[in-house]
C-alpha positions in Angstrom: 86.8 121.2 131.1 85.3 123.9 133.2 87.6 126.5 134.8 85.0 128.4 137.1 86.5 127.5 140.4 89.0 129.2 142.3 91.7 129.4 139.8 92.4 132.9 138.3 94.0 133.4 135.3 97.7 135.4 134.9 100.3 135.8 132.8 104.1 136.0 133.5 105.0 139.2 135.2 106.9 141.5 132.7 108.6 140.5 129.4 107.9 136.8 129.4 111.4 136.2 127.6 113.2 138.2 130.4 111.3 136.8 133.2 112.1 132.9 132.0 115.8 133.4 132.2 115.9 135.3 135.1 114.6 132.1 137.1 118.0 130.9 136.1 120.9 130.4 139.1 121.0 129.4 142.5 117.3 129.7 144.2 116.0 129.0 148.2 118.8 125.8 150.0 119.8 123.4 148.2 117.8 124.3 144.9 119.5 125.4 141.8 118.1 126.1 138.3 120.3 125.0 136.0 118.9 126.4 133.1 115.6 128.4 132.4 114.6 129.4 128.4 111.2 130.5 126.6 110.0 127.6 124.4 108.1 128.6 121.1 104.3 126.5 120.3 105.0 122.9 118.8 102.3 121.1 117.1 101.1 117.9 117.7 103.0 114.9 116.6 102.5 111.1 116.8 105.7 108.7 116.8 105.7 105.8 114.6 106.4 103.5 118.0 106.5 103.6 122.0 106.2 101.4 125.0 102.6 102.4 125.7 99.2 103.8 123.7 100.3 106.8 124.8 103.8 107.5 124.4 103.2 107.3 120.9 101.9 111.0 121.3 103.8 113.9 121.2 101.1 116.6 122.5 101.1 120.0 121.3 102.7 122.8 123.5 101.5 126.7 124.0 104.5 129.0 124.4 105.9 128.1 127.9 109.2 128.6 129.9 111.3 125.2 130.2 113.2 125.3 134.0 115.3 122.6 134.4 117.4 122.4 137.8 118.1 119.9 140.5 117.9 120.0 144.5 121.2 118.9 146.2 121.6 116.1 148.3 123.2 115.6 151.8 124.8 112.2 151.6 128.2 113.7 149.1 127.6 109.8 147.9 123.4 110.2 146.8 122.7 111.6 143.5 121.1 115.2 143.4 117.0 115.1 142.9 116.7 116.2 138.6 113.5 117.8 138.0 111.7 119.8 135.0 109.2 122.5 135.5 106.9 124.0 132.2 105.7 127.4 133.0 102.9 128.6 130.4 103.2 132.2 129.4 99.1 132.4 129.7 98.8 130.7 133.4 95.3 129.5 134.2 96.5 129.6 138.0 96.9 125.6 138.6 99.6 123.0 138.6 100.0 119.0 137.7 102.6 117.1 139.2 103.6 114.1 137.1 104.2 110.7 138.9 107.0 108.3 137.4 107.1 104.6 136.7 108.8 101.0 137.6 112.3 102.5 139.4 112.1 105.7 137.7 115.4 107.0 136.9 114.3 109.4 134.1 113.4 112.7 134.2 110.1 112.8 134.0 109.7 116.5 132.1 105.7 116.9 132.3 105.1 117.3 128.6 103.4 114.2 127.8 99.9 113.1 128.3 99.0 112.7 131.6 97.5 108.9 132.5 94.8 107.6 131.1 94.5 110.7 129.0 92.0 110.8 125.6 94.2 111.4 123.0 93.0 114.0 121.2 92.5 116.1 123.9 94.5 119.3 124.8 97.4 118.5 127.6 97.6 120.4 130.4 100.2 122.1 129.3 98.4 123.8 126.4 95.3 124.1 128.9 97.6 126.7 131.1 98.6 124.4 133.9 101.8 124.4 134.9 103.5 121.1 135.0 106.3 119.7 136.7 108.4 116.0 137.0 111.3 114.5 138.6 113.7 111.6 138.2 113.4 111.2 141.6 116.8 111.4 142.8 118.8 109.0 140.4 119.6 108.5 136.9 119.3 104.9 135.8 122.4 104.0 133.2 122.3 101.4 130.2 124.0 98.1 131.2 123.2 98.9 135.3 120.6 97.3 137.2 117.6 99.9 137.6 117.8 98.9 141.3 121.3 99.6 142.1 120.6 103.5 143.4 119.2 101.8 146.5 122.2 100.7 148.0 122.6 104.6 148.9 120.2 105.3 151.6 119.7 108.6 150.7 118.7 107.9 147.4 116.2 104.8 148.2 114.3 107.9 150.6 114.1 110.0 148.0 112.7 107.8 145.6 110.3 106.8 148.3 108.7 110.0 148.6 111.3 112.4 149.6 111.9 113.8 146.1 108.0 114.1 145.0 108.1 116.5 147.8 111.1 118.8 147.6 110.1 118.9 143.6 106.8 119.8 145.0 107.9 122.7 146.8 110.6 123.7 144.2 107.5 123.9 141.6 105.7 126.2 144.0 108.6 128.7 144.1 109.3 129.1 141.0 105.4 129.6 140.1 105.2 132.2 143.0 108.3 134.1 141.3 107.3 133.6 137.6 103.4 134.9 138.0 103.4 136.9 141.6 101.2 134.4 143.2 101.3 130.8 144.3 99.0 128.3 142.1 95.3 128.4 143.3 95.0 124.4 142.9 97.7 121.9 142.9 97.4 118.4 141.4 98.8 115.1 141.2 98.9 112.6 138.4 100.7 109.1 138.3 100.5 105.8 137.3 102.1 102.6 138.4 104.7 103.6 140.3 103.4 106.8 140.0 100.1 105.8 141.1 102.0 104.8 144.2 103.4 108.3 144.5 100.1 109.9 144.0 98.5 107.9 147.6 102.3 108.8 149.2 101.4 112.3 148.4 97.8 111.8 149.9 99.1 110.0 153.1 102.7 111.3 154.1 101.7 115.1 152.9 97.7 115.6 153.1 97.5 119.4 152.7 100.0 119.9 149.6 97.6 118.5 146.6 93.6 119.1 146.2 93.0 116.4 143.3 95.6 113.1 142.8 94.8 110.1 140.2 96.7 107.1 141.3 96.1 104.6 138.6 97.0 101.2 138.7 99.3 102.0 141.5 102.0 100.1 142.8 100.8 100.8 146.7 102.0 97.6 148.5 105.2 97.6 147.1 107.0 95.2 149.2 104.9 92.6 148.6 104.7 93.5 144.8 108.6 92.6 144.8 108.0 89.7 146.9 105.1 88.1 145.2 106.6 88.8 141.8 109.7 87.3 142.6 107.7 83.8 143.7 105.6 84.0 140.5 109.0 84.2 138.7 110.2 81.3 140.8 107.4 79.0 139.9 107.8 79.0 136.4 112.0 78.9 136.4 112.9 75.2 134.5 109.5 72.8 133.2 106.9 75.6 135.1 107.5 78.1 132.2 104.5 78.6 129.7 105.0 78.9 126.2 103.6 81.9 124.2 101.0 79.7 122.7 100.2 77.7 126.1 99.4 81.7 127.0 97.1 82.2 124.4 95.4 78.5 125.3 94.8 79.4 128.7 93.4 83.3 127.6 91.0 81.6 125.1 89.8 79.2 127.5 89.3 82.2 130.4 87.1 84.1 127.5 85.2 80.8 126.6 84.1 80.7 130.4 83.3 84.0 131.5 83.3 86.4 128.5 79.5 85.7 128.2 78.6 86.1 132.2 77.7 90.4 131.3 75.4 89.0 128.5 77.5 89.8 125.4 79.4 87.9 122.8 82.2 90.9 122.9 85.9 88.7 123.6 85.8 90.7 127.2 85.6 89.6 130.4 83.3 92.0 132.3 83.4 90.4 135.4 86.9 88.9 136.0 86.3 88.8 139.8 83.8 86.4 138.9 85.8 84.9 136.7 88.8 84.2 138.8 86.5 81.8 141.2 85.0 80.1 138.0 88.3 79.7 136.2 90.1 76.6 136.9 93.6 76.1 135.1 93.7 72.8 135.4 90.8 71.7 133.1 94.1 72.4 130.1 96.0 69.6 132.2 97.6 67.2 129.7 96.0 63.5 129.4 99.1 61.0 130.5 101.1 60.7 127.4 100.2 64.0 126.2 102.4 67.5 125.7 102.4 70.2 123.7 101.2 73.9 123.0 97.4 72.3 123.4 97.8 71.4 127.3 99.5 72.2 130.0 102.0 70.2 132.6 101.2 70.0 136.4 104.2 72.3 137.1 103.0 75.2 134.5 99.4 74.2 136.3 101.2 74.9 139.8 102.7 77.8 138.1 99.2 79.5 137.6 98.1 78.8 140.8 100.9 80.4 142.2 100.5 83.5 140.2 96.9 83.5 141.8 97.0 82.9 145.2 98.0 85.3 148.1 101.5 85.4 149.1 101.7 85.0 152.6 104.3 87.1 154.9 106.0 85.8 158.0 105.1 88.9 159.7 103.3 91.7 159.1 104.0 94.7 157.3 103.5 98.3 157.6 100.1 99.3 158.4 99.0 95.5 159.7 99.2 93.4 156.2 101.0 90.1 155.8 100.4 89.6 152.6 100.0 90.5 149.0 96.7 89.5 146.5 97.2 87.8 144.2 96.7 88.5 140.6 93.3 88.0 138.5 92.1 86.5 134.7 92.0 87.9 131.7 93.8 89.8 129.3 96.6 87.0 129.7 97.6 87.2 125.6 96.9 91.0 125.6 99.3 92.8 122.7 100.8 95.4 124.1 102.5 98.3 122.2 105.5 96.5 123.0 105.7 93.1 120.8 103.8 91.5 123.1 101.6 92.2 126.4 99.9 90.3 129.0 101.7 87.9 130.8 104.8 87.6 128.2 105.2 91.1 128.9 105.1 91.5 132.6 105.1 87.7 134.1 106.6 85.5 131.9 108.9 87.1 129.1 110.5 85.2 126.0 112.5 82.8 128.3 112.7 81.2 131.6 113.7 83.5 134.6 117.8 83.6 134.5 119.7 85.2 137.2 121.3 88.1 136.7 117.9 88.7 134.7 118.2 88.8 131.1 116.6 91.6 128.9 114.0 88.4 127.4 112.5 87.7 131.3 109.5 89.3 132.3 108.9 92.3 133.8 108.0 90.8 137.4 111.3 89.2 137.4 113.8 92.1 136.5 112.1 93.9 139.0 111.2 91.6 141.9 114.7 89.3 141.9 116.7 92.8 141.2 114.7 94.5 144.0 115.3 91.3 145.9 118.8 91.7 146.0 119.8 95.1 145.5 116.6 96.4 147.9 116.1 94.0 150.3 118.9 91.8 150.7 121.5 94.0 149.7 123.6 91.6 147.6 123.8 91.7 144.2 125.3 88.3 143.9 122.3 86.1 146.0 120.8 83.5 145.3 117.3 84.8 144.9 115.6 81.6 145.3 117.4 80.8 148.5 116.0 84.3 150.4 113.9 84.3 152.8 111.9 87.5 153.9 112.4 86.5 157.8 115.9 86.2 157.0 115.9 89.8 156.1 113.3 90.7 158.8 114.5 94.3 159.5 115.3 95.6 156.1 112.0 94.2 155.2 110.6 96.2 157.8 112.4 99.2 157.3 111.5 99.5 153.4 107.9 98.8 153.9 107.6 101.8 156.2 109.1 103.9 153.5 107.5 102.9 150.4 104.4 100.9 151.3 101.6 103.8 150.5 98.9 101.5 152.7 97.9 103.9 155.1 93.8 104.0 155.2 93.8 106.9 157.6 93.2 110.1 155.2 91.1 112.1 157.4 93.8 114.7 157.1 93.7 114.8 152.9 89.9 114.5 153.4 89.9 117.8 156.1 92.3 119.9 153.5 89.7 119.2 150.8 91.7 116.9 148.7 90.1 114.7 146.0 91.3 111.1 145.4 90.5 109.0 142.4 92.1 105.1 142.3 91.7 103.5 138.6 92.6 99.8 138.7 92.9 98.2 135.3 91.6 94.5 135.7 93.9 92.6 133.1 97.1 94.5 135.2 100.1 91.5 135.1 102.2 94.6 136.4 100.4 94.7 139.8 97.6 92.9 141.3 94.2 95.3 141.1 92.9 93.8 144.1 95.9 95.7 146.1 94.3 98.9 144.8 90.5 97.7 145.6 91.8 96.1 149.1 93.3 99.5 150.2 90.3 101.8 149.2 87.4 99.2 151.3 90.3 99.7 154.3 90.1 103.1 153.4 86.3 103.0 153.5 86.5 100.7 157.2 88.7 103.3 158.7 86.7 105.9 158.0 82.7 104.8 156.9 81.8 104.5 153.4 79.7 107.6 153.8 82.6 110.2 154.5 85.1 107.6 152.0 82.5 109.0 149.0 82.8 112.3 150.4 86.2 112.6 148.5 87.2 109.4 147.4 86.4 107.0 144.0 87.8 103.7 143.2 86.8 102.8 139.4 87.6 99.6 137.8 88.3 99.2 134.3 87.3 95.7 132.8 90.5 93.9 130.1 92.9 97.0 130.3 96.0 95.8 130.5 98.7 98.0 133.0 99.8 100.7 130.2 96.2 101.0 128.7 96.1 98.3 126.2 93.6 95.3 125.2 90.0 97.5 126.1 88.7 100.8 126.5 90.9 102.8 128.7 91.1 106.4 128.1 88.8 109.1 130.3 90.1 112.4 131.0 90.7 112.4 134.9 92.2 115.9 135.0 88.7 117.2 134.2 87.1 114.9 136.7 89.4 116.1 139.3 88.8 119.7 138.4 85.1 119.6 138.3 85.6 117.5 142.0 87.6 119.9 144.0 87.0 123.4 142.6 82.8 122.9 141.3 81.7 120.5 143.6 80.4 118.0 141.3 80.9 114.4 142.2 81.6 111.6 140.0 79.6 109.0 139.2 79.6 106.2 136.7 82.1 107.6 134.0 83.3 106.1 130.3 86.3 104.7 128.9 87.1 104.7 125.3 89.9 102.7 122.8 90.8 105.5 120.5 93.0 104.4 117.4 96.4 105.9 117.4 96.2 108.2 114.8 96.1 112.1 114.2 94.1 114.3 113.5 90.9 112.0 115.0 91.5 109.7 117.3 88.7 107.9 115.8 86.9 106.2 118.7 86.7 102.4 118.4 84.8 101.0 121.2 83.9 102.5 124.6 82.7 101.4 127.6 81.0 102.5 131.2 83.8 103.0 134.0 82.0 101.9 136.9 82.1 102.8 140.0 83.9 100.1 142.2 82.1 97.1 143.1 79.4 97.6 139.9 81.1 96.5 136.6 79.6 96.7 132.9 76.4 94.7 131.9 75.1 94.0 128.5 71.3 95.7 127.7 71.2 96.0 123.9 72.5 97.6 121.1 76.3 97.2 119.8 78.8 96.1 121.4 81.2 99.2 120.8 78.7 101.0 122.4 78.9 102.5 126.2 74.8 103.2 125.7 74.6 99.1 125.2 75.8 98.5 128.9 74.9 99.6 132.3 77.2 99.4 135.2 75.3 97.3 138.1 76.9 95.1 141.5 
């Protein structure tokens, strides 16, 4: 990574041990630090398991001051805002931000890899960036329903963007009073729903970040819950697909498309492609027929519904009235959990149950719990008796807060800010077309010309939402810094799958990250290879 940009390096001012605890105590409103101490180096470490590729890693840390405090709220009611800021002794003058994920509700400290990271690579921690995280203004609790903090209004802003913010400026502070001068460059990393903070940042505060990677982010969120919730609905009683009625239907997807880039390599290059040439209901079962080897005309329906656009009432904030649907491929990916895919985020071990049980999938927990603690605000409904016109005004009221949709960014673009989107095309989390609908708006409101003057939307071909099932890792952080402080512009980039496992990382397969709409073609050569394939419309 090159540093030769506008950043100047410093180190804490005076004793570093001294100046760390001094941070500690009341600091500007409703800020207090709680606790401020000098952490010695730790080496790296990888965990024997984790939710995700790269939670398994435990990156290695320089010598830094750990500040952990928390900004008051208003409402006696709301939970304060927890946050956790890393000051490196040796400062190279810049800061990452850390988005959070699904309801957050965990104090995300800023010591882990950011997303898509390569794993062997130094974190930006131990590369002198300071790094900061939130839990965004609640504290989820074992047995409660991650949802349940947004029956405080207070607390639902603050998770919507109010908390990224305060942290933001909290951050700032205490860099200002641990180093004598604010950071040079400020930056913005987050995936999921942390992707969806990263645009929030870009829209609602334009001049506070220079470089943001919102991967796979979660930017239509109301119709996320909504369209989740429906795909949930469709497969409750004879519509829910077995785990090996998922693996028939991803076998049959690869045996249609995975040869349309020109290799034999189990991936689907092209699933946009795909999606029009797929057609569930060639698996239908012959009349007489059942089993794992066919499917029914509801789990058929089921599928469909999973693919096709849900449809609002009324429009949204910023014009929509609807949500994409969701794509092929990747639909048996294994996960770093015990399974991936759709078991992991559509369908789970068992048919939806309300409350949700721990075996649903993912979609379900979140969409029928956001449903009725978010939308509806009653924990005991129904949730296949609601009705989004029934709940017109709340509907209303939340997409304004948490729907990052807003195509105008003339004002991020005019600070100087840098935006990379990274949609992962086998993402049963979210729909990727969400992500690739926003950036073409973003790209009508303002021409495609000034879009590439700051903006990239790459696509990554079989990555499931946390990284799994294809090459996924590029190191973002350095594109970002290149972007806004050198001036150099990406182009066509490369993922790579990296096996988990210190000190290597051995590299097993890589691919081109194209530029969005090209995606990767065959040429020649192996199929491991990123050299065998060229990215092309």
């Amino acid at each position: 990574m090159s540093f030769s940009g506008d950043a100047v390096a410093s180190e804490m001012v005076g004793d570093p041990a001294a100046t760390c605890s001094g941070l500690a105590g009341p600091a500007d409103g409703a800020v207090t630090i709680g606790s401020a101490t000098l952490q010695a180096p730790t080496p790296l470490t990888v965990m024997e398991k984790s939710a995700t590729p790269a939670g398994r890693i435990v990156p290695a840390n320089p010598a830094f001051c750990k500040v952990l405090g928390h900004i008051a709220a208003t409402d006696p009611a709301a939970p304060p805002i927890k946050f956790e800021v890393n000051l490196p002794v040796e400062w190279n003058g810049r800061s990452v931000q850390y988005g959070g994920g699904g309801f957050n509700g965990v104090l995300i400290t800023g010591l882990s890899l950011p997303p898509a990271y390569p794993f062997g690579k130094a974190a930006p921690l131990a590369l002198g960036f300071t790094t900061y995280g939130t839990d965004s203004g609640h504290e989820s609790k074992p047995g409660e329903p991650p949802q349940l903090f947004a029956l405080n209004d207070e607390a639902f802003e603050n998770f919507a963007h109010k908390a990224y913010k305060k942290v933001r400026d909290a951050a700032r502070a205490l860099m200002v009073r641990a180093y004598g001068n604010p950071p040079a460059k400020m930056y913005f990393m987050g995936s999921s729903e942390g992707g969806r903070e990263a645009l929030t940042m870009a829209q609602r505060y334009p001049e506070d970040f220079d470089g943001i990677l919102a991967r796979v982010p979660v930017i239509n969120w109301v119709g996320l819950q909504h369209a989740g919730t429906r795909s949930g609905v469709a497969t409750i009683g004879d519509g829910w697909i077995r785990p090996a009625q998922v693996k028939l239907v991803a076998d049959a997807v690869l045996k249609a498309c995975d040869k349309d880039d020109g290799s034999d390599d189990a991936l689907v290059q092209n699933p946009v492609g795909c999606k029009a040439q797929f057609k569930p209901e060639t698996l239908r079962c012959a009349a007489g027929q059942s089993g794992d080897d066919c499917l029914t005309d509801k789990q058929i329906a089921a599928i469909d519904t999973l693919h096709s656009t849900y449809k609002f009432p009324f429009p949204v904030a910023n014009g929509l009235d609807d949500y994409p649907g969701w794509g092929v491929s990747g639909e048996n990916t294994p996960a770093f959990g015990p399974t991936g895919g759709w078991i992991a985020w559509w369908l789970g071990t068992s048919a939806p149950a309300q409350p949700p049980a721990p075996t649903n999938g993912i979609a379900w927990i979140y969409g029928a719990g956001g449903i009725q603690y978010v939308f509806a605000r009653d924990p005991k409904l129904d949730v296949t008796t609601y009705k989004p016109e029934d709940h017109k005004e709340r509907v209303l009221q939340v997409s304004a807060l948490m729907d990052s949709t807003d195509p105008d960014l003339s004002r991020f673009h005019a600070h100087g800010g840098k935006l990379v989107i990274l949609e992962h095309m086998a993402d049963y989390a979210q729909s990727p077309y969400a992500g690739i609908r926003y950036f073409e708006n973003v790209e009508k409101t303002l021409g495609k010309d000034k879009t590439a003057e700051f903006a990239r939307l790459y696509t990554a071909p079989g990555v499931d939402h946390v990284g799994s099932g294809a090459p996924a890792n590029v190191d973002m952080l350095a594109v970002l810094v290149d972007w806004v402080e050198n001036g150099k512009a990406p182009g066509d980039l490369e993922v790579v799958e990296q096996k988990v496992a210190a000190p290597d990382f051995a590299p097993l397969r890589a691919l081109p990250l194209c530029r969005w709409p090209a995606w990767p073609h065959y040429k020649a050569g192996p199929v491991t290879g990123a050299v065998s394939f060229t990215c092309a419309p």
